[in-house]
C-alpha positions in Angstrom: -21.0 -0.2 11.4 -22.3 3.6 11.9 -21.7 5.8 8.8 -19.7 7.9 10.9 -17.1 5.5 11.2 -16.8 4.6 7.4 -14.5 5.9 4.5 -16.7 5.0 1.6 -20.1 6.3 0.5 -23.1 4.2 1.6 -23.6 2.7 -1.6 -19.9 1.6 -1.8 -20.3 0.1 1.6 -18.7 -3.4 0.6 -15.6 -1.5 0.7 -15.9 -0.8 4.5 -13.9 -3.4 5.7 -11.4 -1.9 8.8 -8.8 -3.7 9.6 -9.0 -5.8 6.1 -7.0 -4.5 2.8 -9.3 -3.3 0.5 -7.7 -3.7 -3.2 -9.5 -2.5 -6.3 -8.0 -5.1 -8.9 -5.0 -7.5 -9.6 -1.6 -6.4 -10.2 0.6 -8.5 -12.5 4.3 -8.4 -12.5 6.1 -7.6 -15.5 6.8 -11.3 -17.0 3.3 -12.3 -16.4 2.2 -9.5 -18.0 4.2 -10.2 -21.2 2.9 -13.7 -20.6 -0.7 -13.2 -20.3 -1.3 -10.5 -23.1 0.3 -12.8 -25.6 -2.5 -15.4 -24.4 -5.1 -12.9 -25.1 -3.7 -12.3 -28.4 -3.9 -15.8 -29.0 -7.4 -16.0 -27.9 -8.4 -12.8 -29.9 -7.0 -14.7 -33.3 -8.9 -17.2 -32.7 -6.7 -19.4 -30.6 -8.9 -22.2 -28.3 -7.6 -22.6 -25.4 -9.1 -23.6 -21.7 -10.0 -20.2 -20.4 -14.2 -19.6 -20.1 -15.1 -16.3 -20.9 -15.0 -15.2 -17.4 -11.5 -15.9 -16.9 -10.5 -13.8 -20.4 -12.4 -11.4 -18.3 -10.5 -11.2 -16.0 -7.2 -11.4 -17.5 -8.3 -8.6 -19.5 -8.8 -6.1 -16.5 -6.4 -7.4 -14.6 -3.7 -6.5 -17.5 -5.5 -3.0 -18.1 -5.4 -2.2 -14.0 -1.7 -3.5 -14.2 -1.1 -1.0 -16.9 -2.3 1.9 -15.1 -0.6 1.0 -11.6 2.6 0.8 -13.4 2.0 4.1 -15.8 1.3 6.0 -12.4 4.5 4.6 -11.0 6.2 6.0 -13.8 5.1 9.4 -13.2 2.4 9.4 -15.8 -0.5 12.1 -15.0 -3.2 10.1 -17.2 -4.1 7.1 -14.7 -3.7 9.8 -11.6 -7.4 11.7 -13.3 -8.6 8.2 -14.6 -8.3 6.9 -10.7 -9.3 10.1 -8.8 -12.3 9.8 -11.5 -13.5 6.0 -10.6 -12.3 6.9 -6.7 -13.2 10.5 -5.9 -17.4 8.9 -5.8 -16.8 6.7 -4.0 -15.2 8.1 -0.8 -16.9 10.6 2.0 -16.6 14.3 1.7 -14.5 14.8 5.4 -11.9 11.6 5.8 -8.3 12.5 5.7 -6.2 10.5 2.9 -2.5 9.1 3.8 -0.2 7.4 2.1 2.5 4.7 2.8 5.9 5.9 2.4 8.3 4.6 0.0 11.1 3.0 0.6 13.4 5.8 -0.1 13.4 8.0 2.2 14.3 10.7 -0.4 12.0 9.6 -2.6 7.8 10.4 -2.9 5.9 7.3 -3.0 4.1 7.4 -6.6 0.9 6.9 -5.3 0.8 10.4 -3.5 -0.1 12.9 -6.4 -3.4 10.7 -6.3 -4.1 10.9 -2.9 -3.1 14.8 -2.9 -6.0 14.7 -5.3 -8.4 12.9 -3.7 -7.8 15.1 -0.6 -8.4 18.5 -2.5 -12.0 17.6 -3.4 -14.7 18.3 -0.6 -13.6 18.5 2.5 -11.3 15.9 3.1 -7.8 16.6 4.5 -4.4 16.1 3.0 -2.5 13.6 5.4 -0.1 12.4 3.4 2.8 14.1 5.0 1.9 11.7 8.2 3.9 8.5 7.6 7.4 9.2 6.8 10.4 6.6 6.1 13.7 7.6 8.0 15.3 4.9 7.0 15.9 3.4 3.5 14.7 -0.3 2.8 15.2 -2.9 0.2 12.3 -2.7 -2.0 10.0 -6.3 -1.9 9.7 -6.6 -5.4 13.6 -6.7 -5.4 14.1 -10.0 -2.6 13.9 -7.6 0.1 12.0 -8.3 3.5 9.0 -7.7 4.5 7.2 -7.8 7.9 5.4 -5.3 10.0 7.6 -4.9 12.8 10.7 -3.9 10.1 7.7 -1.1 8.7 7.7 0.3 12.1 11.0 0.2 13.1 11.9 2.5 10.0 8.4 4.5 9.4 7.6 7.5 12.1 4.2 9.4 11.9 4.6 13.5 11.6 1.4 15.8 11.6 -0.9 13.9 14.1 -2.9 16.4 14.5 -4.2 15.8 10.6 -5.7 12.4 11.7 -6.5 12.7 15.3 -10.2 11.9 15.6 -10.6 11.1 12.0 -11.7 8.6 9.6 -8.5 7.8 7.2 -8.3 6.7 3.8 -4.9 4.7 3.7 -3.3 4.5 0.3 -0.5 2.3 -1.8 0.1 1.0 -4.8 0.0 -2.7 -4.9 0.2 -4.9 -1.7 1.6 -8.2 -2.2 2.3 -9.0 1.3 0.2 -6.3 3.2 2.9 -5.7 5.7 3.5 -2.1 5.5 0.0 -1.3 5.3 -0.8 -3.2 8.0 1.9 -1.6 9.9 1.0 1.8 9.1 -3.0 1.7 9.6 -1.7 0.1 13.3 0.5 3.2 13.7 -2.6 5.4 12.4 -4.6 4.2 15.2 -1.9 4.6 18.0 -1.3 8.5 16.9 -5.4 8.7 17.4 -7.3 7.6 14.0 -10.7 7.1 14.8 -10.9 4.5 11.7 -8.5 3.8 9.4 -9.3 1.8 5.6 -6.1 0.4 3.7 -6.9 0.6 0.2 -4.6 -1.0 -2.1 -4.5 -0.1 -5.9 -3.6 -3.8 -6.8 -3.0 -7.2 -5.6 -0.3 -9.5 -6.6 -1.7 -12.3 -7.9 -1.3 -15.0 -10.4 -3.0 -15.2 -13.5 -5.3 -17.9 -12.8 -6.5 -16.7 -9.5 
């Protein structure tokens, strides 16, 4: 892959995966949350349980990268600098940064005072005004569908002319099934991308995995 055509630095370059969903930890849901920090308490006082050190590892980051996907969906400022800080490194100075749209039409997805940040450093360009949701879906997380060709049925791209030619960084929050990222990075490339990463902040996964 030429460096021309990649979002991340060279020495990030395992994250240049086009066409793949790139995700940066896992993302537990609320129960499992509440279920696996009481198992780390456990373990902590002493508990034995089956778990090897790696997977207390794990359980431990993936509760602490929970914690900060959900604070930024709350509208917290705190994990947008701690993110932009662990992100802003590793990305190229000149790709343009979109966002997936919520499912409100009326509503700004969470994730796009972080990529609003990520655009202002360097010379990187704000494309998060691209995708934009005309009409309102039920969210997944709440039983409601999801499948690519529903995405772009209700999702339109605005402002073109931000990503025409360009590498683009393609942000959202979690991805459980991948389907609107997936459907957005294809619409991306139809209004002209010339390479277009989906980055997801989290992946829905259970505890053990």
């Amino acid at each position: 892959m030429e460096p021309q055509d990649t979002v991340f630095k060279p020495e990030f370059a395992r994250h240049n995966q086009p066409r793949r969903i790139v995700t940066f930890g896992a993302y537990y849901p609320v129960a499992q949350v509440m279920d696996t920090t009481g198992a780390l308490r456990y373990i902590r006082e002493g508990g034995q349980t089956g778990y090897s050190t790696q997977s207390v590892s794990r359980m431990e980051e993936g509760v602490r990268w929970t914690r900060w996907i959900n604070a930024l969906n709350q509208g917290r400022q705190w994990p947008v600098k701690r993110l932009f800080d662990r992100l802003d490194p590793m990305l190229e100075a000149d790709v343009a940064v979109a966002v997936v749209p919520s499912h409100d039409p009326f509503a700004a997805p969470p994730i796009r005072d972080l990529a609003r940040r990520l655009a202002g450093s360097g010379d990187r360009v704000d494309a998060t005004s691209c995708l934009v949701r005309h009409t309102k879906i039920k969210r997944i997380v709440y039983g409601g569908p999801s499948y690519r060709g529903l995405h772009r049925q209700t999702i339109s791209v605005e402002n073109a002319h931000l990503i025409e030619g360009r590498r683009v960084l393609l942000l959202d929050d979690i991805a459980k099934s991948g389907a609107s990222l997936r459907a957005c990075e294809e619409m991306l490339y139809e209004a002209g991308a010339r390479v277009v990463q989906s980055v997801a902040l989290g992946r829905v996964t259970a505890r053990d995995e």
